[in-house]
C-alpha positions as CSV (number, residue, x, y, z in Angstrom):
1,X,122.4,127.8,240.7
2,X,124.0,125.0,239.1
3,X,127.3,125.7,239.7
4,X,128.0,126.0,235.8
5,X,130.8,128.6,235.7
6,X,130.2,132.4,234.8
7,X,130.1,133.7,231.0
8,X,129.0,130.3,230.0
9,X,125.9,129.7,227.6
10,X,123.5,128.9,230.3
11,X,124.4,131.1,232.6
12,X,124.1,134.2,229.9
13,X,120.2,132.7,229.4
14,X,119.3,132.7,233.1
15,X,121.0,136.6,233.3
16,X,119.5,137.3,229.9
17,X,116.0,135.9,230.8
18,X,115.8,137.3,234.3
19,X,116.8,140.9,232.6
20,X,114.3,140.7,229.9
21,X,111.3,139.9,232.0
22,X,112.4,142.9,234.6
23,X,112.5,144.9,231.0
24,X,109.0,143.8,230.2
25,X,107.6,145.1,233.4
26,X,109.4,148.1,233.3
27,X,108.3,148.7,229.4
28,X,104.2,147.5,230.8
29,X,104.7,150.4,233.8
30,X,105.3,152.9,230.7
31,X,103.1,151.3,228.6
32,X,100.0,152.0,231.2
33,X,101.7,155.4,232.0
34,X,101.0,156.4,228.1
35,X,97.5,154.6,227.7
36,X,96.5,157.1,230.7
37,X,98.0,160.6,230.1
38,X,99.0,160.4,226.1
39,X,96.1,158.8,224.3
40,X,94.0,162.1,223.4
41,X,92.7,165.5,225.1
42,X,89.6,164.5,225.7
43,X,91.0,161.8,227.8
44,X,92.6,163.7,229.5
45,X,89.7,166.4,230.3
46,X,88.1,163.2,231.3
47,X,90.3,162.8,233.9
48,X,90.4,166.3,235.2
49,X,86.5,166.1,235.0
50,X,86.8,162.9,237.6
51,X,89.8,163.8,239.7
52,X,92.3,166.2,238.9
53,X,94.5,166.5,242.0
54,X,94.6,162.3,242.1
55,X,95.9,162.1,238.3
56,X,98.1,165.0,238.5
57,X,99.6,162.9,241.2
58,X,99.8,159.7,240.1
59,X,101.1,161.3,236.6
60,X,104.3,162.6,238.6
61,X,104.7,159.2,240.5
62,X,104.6,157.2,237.5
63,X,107.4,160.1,236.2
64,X,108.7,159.0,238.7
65,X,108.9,155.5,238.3
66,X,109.5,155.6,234.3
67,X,113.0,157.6,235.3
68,X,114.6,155.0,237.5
69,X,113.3,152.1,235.3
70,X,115.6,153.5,232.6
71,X,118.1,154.5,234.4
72,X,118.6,151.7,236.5
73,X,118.4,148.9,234.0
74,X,121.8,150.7,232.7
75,X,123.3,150.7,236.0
76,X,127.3,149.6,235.4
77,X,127.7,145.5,236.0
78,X,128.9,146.3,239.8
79,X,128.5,148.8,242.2
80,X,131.7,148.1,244.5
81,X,131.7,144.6,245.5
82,X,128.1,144.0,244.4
83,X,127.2,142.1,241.1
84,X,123.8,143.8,239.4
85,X,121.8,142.2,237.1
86,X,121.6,145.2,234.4
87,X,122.0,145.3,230.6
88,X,125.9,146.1,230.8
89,X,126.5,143.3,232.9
90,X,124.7,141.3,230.9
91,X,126.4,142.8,228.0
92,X,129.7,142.2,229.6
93,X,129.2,137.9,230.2
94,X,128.2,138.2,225.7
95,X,131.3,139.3,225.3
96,X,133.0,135.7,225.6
97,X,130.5,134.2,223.1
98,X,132.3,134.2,219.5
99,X,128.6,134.2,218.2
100,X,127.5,137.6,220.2
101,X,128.0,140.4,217.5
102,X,129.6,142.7,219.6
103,X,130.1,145.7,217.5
104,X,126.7,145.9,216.9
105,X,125.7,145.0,220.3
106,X,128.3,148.4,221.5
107,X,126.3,150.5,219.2
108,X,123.3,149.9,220.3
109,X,124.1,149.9,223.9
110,X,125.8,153.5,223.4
111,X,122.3,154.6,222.1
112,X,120.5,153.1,225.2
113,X,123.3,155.2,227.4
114,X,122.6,158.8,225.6
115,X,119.3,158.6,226.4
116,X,119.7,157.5,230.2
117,X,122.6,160.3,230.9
118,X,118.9,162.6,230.2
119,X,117.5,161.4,233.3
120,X,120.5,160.8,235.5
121,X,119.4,163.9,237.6
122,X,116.2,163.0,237.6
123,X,117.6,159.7,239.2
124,X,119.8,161.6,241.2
125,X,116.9,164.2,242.5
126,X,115.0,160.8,243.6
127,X,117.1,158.8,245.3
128,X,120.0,160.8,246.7
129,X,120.0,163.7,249.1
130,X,117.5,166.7,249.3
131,X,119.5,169.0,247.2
132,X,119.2,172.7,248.7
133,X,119.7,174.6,245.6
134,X,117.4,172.1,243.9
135,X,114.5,172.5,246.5
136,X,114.7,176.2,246.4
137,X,113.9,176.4,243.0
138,X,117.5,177.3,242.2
139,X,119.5,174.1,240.5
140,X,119.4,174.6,236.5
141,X,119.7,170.4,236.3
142,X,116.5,169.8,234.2
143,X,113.9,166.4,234.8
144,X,112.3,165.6,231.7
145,X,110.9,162.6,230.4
146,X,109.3,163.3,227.0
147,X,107.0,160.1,226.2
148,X,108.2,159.8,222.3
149,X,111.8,159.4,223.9
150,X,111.2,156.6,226.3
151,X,109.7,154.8,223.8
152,X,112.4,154.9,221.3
153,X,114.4,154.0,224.2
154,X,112.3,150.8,224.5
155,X,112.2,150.3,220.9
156,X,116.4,150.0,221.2
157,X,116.1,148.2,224.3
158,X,114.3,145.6,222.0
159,X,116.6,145.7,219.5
160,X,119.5,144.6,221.7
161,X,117.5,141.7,222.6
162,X,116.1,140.7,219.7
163,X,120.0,140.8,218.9
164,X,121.3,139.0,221.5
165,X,118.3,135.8,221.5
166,X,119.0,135.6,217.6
167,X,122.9,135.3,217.6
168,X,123.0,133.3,220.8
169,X,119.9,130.9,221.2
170,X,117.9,131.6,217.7
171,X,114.6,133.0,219.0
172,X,113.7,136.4,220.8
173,X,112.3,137.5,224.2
174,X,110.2,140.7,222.7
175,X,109.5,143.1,225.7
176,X,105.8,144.0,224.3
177,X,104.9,140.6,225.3
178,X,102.1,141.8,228.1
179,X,99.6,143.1,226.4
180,X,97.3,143.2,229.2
181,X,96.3,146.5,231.0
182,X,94.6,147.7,233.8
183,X,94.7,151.2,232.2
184,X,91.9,150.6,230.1
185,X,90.0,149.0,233.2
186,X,90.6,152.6,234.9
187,X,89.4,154.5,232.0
188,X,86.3,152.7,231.9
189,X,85.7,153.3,235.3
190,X,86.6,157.0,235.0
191,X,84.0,157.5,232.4
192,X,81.2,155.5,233.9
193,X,81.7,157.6,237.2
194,X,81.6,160.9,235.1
195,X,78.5,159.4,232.7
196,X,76.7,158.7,236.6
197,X,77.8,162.3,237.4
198,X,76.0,164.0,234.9
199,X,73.1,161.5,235.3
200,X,73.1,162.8,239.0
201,X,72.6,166.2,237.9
202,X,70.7,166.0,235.1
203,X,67.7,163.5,236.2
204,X,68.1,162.1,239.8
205,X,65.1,159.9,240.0
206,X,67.0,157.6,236.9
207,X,70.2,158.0,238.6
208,X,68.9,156.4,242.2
209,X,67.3,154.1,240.3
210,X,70.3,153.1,238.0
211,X,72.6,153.0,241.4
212,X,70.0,150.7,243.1
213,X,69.7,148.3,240.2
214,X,73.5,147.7,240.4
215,X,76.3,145.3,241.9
216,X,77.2,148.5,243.9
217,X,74.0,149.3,245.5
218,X,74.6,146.6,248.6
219,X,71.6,144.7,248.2
């Protein structure tokens, strides 16, 4: 640090840039989570075709994941004595800039909070305590993440932004700025395995041969 006081220009553009690029990793994670499980049916018969107990997994872990994300990057600006770096802290050092529309700004940050209370027990299940009643099949708190939602809740997340770069430095810090994926490098291994499968069984001879013509062969 630099010493230059809080609520000051530059230090709301090292919060605000540290934020967004924890934003754009969380908004990637969901990204890859909805390229794998919410592209199509076939895609996903593919994956039930190739491994179905390893996907059913790794679809509840990146649940999982996708409900902290949001959750957390709402967290209040301090837990006791301890300072987070989360949009209403964030929100909070705007506040003293004459140039931050702030009514706006509330507006949106009360829609990013109505969707986050949805997922507070699901926070709650995953970090806190093993709840008895909720173990036993008995609590009637609900975890739900419904895709469409999140990513309205990203498209607001954007928004407030998109807001704040325009009315405090004039340009933007869009969180769909990683584009890359190793989804689609998964996919394409998923069907290549199931293509080799049905090789195996179908015509043998071509499928040794194919396996020891390849990179994966060991030769």
């Amino acid at each position: 640090m630099t010493g230059t006081p809080p609520g000051t220009t530059d230090e709301i553009r090292v919060a605000a840039d540290a934020l967004g690029r924890i934003a754009m990793a969380h908004y990637h994670d969901f990204k890859q989570f909805r390229r794998i499980y919410y592209a199509s049916s076939e895609q996903i018969d593919l994956l039930n075709a190739v491994a179905p107990g390893f996907f059913a997994d790794l679809h509840r872990w990146l649940l999982d994941r996708i409900a902290l994300n949001v959750r957390k990057i709402l967290d209040p600006a301090a837990t006791g004595k301890k300072v987070n770096l989360t949009v209403p802290a964030v929100h909070a050092m705007c506040l003293s800039r004459p140039a931050f529309p702030a009514t706006e700004a509330e507006t949106l940050l009360a829609e990013l909070k109505a969707f986050a209370s949805h997922v507070e027990p699901w926070r709650h299940h995953l970090v806190a305590h093993i709840d008895h009643e909720a173990a036993l099949g008995r609590s009637k708190a609900v975890y739900t993440v419904i895709p469409s939602e999140v990513e309205a809740f990203y498209g607001t997340l954007d928004r407030y932004f998109e807001l704040m770069y325009r009315s405090l430095w004039g340009d933007l810090l869009p969180l769909d700025a990683v584009q890359t994926s190793d989804a689609t490098e998964l996919l394409a291994a998923c069907r290549h395995g199931a293509a080799m499968s049905e090789l195996c069984d179908r015509d043998f001879d071509t499928y040794d041969a194919v396996v020891s013509a390849s990179r994966f062969s060991g030769e």
